[in-house]
N, C-alpha and C positions, 0 to 999 in steps of 0.2 A: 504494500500500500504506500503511499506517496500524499503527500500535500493534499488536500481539494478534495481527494477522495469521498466518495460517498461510501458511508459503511452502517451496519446495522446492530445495535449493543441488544442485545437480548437480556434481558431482566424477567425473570418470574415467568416465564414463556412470552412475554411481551416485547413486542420490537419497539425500538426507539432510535429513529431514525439523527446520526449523526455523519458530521464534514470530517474529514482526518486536519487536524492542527498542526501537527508535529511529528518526524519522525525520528529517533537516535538509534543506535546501536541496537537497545535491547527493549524498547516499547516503542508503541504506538500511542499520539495523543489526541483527544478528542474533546476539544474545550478541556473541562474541568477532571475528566476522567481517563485514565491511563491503562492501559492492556497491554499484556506481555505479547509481543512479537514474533514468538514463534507459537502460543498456544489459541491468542484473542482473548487470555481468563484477564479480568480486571484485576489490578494489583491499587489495593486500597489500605495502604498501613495501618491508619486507624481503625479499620475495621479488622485488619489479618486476614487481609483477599489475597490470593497472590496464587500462583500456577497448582501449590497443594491443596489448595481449598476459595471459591471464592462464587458471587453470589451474582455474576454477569460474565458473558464475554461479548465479545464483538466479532462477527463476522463481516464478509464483502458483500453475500448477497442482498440484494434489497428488497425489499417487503414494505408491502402496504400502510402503514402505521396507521388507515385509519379502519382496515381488516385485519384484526389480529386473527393470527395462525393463515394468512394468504400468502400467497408466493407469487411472484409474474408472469 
């Protein structure tokens, strides 16, 4: 993924459609919230999200956000 990107954070089986912000070495940034790079799991420190355990990830494919569980 790259700058611009359109990607999709899955939370709770719900999509929520986000831009890619950022990218370094070892995540991917999306405004306010951060995923690991090689897995998409959200790594949230204060929570303890991180590739062993964690409560979203992000994928590339995009989905409907206003049909949850739709695909294109």
């Amino acid at each position: 993924m790259k700058v611009g990107d359109a990607a999709t954070r899955i939370l709770c089986g719900l999509p929520m459609q986000l831009t890619v912000t950022a990218v370094d070495d070892l995540f991917i940034y999306c405004g306010p919230w951060k995923f690991d790079k090689d897995t998409g799991a959200e790594v949230d420190e204060e929570l303890d999200w991180g590739v062993a355990g964690t409560g979203s990830y992000l994928t590339k494919e995009i989905k409907d956000v206003t049909q949850p569980n739709s695909t294109p």
